[in-house]
C-alpha positions as CSV (number, residue, x, y, z in Angstrom):
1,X,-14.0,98.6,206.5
2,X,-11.8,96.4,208.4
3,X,-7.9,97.0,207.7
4,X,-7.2,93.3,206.4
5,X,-3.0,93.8,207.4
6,X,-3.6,94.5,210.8
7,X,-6.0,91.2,211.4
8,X,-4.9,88.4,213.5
9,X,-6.8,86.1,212.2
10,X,-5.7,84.1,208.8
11,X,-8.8,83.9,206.2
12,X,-8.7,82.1,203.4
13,X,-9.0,84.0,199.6
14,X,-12.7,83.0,199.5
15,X,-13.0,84.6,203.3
16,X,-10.5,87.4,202.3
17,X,-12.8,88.0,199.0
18,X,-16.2,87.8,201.1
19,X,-14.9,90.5,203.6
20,X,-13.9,93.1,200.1
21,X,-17.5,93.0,199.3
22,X,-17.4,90.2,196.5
23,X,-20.4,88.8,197.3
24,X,-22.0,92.3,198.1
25,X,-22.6,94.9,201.0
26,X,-25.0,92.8,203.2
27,X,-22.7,89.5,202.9
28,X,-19.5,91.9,203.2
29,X,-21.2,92.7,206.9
30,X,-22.0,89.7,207.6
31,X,-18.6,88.5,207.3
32,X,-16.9,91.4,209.0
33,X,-19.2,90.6,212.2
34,X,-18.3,87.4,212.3
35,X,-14.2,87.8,211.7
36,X,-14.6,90.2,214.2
37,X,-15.9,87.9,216.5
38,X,-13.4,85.2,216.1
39,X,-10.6,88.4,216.5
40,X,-12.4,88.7,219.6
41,X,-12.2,85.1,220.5
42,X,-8.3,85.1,219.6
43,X,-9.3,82.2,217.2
44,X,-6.8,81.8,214.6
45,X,-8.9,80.8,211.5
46,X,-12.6,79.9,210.8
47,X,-14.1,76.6,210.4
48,X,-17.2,75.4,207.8
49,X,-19.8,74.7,209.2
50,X,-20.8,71.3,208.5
51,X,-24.2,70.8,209.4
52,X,-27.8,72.2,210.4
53,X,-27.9,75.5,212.6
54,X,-30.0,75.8,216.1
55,X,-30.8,79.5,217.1
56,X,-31.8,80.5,220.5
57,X,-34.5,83.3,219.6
58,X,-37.4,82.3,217.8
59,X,-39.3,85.5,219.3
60,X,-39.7,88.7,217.7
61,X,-40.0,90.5,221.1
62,X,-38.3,94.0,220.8
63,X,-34.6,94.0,222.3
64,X,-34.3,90.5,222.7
65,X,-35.1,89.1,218.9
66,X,-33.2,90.2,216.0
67,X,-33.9,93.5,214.6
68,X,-36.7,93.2,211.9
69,X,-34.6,95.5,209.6
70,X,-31.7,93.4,209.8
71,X,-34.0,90.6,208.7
72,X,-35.1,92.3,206.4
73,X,-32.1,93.5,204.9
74,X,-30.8,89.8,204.7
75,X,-33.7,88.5,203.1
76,X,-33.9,91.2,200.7
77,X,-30.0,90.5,199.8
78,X,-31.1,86.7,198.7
79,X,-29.2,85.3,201.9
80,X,-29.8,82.7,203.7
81,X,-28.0,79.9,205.9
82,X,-25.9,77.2,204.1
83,X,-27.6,74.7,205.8
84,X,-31.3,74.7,207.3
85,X,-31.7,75.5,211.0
86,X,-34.1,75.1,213.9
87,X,-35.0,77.3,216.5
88,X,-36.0,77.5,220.3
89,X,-40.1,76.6,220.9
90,X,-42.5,79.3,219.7
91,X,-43.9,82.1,221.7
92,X,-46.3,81.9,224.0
93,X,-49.2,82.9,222.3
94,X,-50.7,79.5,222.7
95,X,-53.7,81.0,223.9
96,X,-55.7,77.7,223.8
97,X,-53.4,75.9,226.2
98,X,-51.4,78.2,228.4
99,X,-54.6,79.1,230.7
100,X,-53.7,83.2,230.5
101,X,-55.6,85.9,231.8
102,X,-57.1,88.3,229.4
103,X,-54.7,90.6,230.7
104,X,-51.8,88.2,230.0
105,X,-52.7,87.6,226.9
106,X,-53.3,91.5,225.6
107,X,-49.6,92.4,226.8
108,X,-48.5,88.8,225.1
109,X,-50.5,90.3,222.0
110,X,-48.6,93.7,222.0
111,X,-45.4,92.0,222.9
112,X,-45.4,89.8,219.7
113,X,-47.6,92.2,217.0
114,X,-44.3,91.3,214.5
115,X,-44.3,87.6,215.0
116,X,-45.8,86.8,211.6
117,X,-43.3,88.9,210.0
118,X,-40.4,87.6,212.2
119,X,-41.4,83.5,211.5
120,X,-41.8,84.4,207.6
121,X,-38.4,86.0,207.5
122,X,-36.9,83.5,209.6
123,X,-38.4,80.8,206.9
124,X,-37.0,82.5,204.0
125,X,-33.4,83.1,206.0
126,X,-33.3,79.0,206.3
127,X,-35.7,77.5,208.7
128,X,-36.2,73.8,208.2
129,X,-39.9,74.1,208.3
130,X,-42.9,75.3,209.9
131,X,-42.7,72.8,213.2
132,X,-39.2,73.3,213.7
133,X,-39.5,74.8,217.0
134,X,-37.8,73.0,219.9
135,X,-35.3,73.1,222.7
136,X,-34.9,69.6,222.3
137,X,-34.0,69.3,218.3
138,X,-31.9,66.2,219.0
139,X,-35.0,63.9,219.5
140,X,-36.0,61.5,216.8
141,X,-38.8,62.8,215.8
142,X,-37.5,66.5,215.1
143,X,-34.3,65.2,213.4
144,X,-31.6,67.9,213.7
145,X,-29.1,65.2,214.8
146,X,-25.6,66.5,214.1
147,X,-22.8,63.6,213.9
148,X,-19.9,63.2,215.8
149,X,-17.0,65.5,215.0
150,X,-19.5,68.2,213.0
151,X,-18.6,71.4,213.1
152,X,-21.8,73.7,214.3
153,X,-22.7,77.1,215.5
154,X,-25.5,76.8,217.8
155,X,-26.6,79.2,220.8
156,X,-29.0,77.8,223.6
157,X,-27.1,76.6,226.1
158,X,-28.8,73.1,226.9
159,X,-28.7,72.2,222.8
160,X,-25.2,73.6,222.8
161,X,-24.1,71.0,226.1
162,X,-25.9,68.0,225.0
163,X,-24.6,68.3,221.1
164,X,-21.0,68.7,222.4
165,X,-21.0,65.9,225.2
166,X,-23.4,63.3,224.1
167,X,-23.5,63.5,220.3
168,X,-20.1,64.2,219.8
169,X,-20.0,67.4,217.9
170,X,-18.4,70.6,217.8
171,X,-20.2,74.4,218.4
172,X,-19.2,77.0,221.0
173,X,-22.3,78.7,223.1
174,X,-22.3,81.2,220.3
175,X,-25.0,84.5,221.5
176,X,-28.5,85.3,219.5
177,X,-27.5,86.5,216.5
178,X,-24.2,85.5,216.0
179,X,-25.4,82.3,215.2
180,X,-27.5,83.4,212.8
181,X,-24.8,85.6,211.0
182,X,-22.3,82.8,211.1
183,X,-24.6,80.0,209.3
184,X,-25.3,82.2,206.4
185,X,-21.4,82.8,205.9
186,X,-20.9,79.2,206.7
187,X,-18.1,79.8,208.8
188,X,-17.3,79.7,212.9
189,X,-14.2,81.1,214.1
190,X,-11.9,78.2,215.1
191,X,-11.2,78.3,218.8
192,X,-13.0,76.7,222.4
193,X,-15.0,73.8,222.1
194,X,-14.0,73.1,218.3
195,X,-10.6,72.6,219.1
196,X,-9.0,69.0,220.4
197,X,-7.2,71.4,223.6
198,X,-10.6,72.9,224.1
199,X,-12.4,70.0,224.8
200,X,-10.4,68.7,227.1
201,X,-11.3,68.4,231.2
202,X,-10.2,71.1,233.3
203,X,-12.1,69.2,236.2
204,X,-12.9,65.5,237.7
205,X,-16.3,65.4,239.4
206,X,-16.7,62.4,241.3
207,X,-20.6,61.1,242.4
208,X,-20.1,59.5,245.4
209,X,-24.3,59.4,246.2
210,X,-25.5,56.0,247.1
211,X,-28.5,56.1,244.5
212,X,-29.0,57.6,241.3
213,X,-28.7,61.6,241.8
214,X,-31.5,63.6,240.3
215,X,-30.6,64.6,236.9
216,X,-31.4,68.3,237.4
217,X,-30.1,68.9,241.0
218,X,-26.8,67.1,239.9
219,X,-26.6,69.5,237.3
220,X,-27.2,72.4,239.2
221,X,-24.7,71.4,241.7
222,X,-22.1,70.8,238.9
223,X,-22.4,73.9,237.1
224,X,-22.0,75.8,240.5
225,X,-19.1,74.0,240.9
226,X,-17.3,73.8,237.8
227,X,-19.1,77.2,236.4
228,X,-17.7,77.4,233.0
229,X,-15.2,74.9,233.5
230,X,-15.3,71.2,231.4
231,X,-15.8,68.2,234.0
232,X,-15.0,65.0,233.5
233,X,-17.7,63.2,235.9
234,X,-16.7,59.9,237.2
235,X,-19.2,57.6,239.2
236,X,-22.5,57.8,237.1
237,X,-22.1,54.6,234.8
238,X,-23.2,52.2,238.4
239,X,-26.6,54.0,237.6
240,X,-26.9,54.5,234.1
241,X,-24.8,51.5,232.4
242,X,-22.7,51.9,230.0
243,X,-24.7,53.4,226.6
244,X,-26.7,55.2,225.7
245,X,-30.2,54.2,226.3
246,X,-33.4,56.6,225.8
247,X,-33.2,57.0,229.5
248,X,-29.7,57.8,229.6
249,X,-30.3,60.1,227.1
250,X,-32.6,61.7,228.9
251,X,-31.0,61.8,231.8
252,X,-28.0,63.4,230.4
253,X,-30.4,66.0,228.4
254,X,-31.7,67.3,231.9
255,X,-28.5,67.3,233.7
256,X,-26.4,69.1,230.9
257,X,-29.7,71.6,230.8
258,X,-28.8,72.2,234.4
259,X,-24.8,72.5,234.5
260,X,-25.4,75.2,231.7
261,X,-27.7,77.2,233.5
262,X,-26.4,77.0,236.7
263,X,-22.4,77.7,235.1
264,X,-22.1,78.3,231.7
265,X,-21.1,74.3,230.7
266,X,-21.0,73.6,227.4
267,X,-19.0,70.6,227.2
268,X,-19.2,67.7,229.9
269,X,-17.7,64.1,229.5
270,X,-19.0,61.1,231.8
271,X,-16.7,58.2,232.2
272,X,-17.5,55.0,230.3
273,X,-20.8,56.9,228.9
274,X,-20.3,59.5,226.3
275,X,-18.4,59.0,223.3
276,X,-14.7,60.7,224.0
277,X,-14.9,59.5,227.2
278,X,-15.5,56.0,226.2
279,X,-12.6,56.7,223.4
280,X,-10.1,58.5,225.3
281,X,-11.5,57.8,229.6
282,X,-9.1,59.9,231.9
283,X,-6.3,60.9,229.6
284,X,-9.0,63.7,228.8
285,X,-7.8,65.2,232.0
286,X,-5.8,67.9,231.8
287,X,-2.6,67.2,234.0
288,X,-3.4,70.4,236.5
289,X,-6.9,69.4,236.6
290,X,-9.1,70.4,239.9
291,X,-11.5,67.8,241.7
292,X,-14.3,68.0,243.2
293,X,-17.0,65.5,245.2
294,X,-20.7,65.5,244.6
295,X,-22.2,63.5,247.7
296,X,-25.8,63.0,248.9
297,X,-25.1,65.6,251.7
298,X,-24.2,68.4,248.5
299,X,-27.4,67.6,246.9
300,X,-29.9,67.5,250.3
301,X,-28.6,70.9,250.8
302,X,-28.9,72.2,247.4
303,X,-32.8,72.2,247.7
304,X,-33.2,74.3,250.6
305,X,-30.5,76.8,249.2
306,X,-33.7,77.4,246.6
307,X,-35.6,80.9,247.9
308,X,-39.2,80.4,247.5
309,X,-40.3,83.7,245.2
310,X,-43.8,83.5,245.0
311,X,-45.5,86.9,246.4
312,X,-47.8,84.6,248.7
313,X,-45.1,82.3,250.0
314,X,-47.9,80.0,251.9
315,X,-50.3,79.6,248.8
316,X,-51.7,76.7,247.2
317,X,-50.2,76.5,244.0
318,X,-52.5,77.6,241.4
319,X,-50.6,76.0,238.0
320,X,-47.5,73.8,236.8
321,X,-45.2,73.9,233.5
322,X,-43.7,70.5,232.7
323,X,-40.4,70.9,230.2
324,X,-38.2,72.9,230.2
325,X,-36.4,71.8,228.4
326,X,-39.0,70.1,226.0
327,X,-39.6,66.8,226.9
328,X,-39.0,64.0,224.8
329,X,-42.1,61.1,224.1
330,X,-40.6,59.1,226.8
331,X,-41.0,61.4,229.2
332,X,-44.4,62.1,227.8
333,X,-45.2,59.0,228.3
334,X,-43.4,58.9,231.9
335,X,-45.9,61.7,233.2
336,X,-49.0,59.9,231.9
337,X,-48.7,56.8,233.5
338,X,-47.2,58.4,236.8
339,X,-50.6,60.7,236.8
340,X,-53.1,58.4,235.8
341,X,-51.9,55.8,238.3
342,X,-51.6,58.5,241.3
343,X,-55.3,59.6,240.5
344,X,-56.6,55.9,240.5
345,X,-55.1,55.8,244.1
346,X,-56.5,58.8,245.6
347,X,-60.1,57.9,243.8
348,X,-59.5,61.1,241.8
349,X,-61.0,62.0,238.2
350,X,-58.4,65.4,237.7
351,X,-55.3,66.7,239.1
352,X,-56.0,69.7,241.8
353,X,-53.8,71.7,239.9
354,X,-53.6,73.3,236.9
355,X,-51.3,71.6,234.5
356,X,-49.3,72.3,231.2
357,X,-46.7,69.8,229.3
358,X,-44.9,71.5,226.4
359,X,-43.0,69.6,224.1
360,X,-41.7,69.7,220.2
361,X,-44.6,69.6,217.7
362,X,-43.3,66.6,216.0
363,X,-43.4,64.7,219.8
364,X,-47.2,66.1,220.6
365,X,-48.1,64.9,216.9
366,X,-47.0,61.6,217.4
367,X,-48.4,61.1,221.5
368,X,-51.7,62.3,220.5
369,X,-51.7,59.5,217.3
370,X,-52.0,57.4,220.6
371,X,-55.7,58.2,221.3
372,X,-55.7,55.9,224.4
373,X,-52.8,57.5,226.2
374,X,-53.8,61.4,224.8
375,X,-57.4,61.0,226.3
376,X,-55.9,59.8,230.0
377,X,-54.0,62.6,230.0
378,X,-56.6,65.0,228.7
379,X,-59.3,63.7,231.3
380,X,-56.9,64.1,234.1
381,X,-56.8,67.9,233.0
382,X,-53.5,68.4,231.4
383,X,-53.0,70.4,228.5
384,X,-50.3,69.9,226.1
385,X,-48.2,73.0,224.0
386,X,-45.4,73.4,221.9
387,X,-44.4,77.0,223.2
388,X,-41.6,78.1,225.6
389,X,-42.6,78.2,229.2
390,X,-39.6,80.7,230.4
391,X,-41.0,83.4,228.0
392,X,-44.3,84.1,230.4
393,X,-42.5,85.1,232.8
394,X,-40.6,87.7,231.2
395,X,-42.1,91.8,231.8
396,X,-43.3,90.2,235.1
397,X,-46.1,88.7,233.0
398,X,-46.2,85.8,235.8
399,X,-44.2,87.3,238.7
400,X,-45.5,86.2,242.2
401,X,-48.0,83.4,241.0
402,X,-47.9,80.4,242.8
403,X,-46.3,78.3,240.0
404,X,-44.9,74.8,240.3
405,X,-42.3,73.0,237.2
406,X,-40.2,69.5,237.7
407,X,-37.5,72.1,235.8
408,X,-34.6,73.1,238.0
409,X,-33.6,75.8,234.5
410,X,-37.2,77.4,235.0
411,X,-36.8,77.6,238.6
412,X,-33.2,79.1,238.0
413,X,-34.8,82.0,235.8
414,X,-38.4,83.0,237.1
415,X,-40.1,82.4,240.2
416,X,-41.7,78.9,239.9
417,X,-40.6,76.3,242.3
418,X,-38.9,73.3,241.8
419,X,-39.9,69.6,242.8
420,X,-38.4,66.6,241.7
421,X,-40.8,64.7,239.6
422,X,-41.9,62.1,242.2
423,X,-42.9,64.2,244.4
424,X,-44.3,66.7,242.3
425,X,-46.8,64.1,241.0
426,X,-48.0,63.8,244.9
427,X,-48.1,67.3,245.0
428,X,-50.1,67.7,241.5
429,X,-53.0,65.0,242.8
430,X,-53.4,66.5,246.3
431,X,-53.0,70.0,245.5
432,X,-50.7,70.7,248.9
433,X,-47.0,71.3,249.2
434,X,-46.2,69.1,252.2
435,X,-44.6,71.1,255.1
436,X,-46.0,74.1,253.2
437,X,-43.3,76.7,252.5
């Protein structure tokens, strides 16, 4: 039992009441984890959370999920999140669409035996519903939308960036778990990225490239720049105008995606664009603040800094994964024009290689109502899924294969290889990696 005189941390007589077993044994260690955690953090008090959760682990893969018994013991306690949650896409046991090997999908099989159980107990702890399965939970059509100013506990780290710096609320990169624990207690310890000092920018970034930057290789260069550091990024708004478009949005979804995976960003502000920085411009810079310059020149040599890891460095590539993060309908709809059109040019019925979209449920459901647009991409070969691309590659499942992605986080984490999505259309329809290696 924690020693209540000793703690640092000032919890209210609800809080104080929770952690003497008032509410029982499981909610009693479920609070003591999480004032633990905020004594950890040096917070001085916990926050409510205000609105719906979003967990990184949707996966019951042993030592990476949650234990089953912990799960269990929850459920069986009556708990569950104060308000509902949604979780990072499904596991890849989309058989139908993920173009496995037998072998693949046996060790995918024995991987995830306790997925049924995991998804049950995860709907009975507070999942909003069966299709709430996304790393992109923001979009319209999956809803979880949290308002400026709302106080959240979410993990992944690209939900955690874009939810901080373009919608304006409030969650520290909180690990697997945690976040779990802290949405059924309702509370967040009150420190980092909740607070006003917190959010303010430790860094000035100026873009000084004479087009628009790639969204993902500006994020990569970022994060490796500012690591886990908050930048205030100057120089954008001559590309992207001043609101926030579906474009923009996008845009800012795949760079944020990038400065978290290649630092550990979870809060970026962009001059004239999102909202404190529209409210508040520079005097979000801390006085001491460091500066750095993001050029053309940084981002030509970015690409070659990239090792190719494939075990057959000069091979044809054999398949590609398309979002990661999920991509949103626009994009969808981005990829099907940009495909159909470079087939009609080259006289070509399918693309020479292999390739896989993934996106939310809700966002498939609503592209395929378009039967006109669903069947172009369909008879040019392309499947679509809802799982998580990144998982496949984990036990070595897809080490050395000669896999291709337009996502500079699934390049960062696995062996595919990055393109930029222009060229990796040309590279899609002729089936060749100009230059080769």
């Amino acid at each position: 039992m924690t020693d209540l005189e000793n703690l640092r941390i000032r919890l209210t007589p609800e809080e104080g009441d929770i952690l003497r077993g008032k509410q029982g044994p499981t909610m009693q260690k479920v609070m003591k984890t999480v004032v633990l955690y905020g004594e950890a953090l040096g917070a001085e008090r916990l926050a409510d959370i205000e609105g719906d959760g979003h967990f990184v682990i949707p996966w019951a893969t042993p030592g990476i999920g949650p234990p089953l018994e912990m799960l269990d013991e929850l459920v069986a306690a009556g708990l569950k999140t104060k308000h509902p949650f949604t979780l990072d896409p499904k596991a890849p046991l989309d058989f139908e669409n993920l173009s496995l090997s037998p072998e693949q999908e046996r060790v995918l099989e024995r991987m995830y035996r306790y997925q049924a159980r995991y998804d049950e107990r995860m709907l009975q702890l507070g999942l909003r519903d069966t299709d709430a399965y996304t790393c992109n939970p923001y979009l319209p059509q999956v809803g979880n939308i949290p308002k400026r100013g709302t106080i959240l506990a979410w993990s992944e780290s690209s939900c955690v960036v874009f939810a901080n710096s373009v919608l304006g609320a409030r969650t520290n990169r909180n690990g697997a778990i945690m976040d779990l624990l802290s949405n059924i207690v309702g509370k967040t310890p009150l420190t980092g990225l909740l607070s006003d000092e917190g959010r303010r920018a430790t860094c000035l970034v100026e873009v000084r490239t004479a087009k628009v930057p790639h969204p993902q290789l500006l994020g990569g260069a970022i994060g490796m720049k500012v690591l886990e550091d908050v930048p205030f990024i100057v120089g954008l708004d001559r590309f992207l105008g001043p609101r926030l478009s579906e474009e923009t949005l996008d845009y800012l979804q795949e760079m944020g995606a990038a400065c978290a995976t290649y630092g550990a960003v979870g809060l970026y502000h962009v001059e004239k664009i999102t909202p404190e920085a529209v409210d508040r411009g520079t005097d979000l810079l801390a006085p001491d603040h460091a500066t750095y310059v993001i050029d053309d020149q940084v981002l030509k040599d970015l690409m070659p800094s990239y090792p190719v890891m494939w075990a057959d460095k000069e091979a044809k590539p054999e398949k590609c994964f398309l979002g990661c993060p999920h991509l949103s309908l626009r994009q969808l709809y981005w990829w099907t024009n940009k495909i159909h059109n470079a087939l009609q040019a080259k006289g070509q019925r399918q693309l020479a290689v292999e390739t896989i979209i993934c996106a939310a449920p809700q966002v498939l459901r609503k592209f395929k109502a378009d039967v006109e647009a669903y069947e172009r991409l369909r008879r040019a070969g392309v499947r679509l899924s809802a799982t998580c691309v990144e998982t496949l590659f984990e036990n070595e499942l897809s080490a050395g294969e000669a896999i291709l992605t337009n996502s500079n986080k699934l390049r960062a984490y696995t062996t595919a290889r990055f393109f930029p999505d222009e060229e990796l259309v040309e590279i899609l329809v002729s089936g060749e990696i100009e230059g080769g290696s």
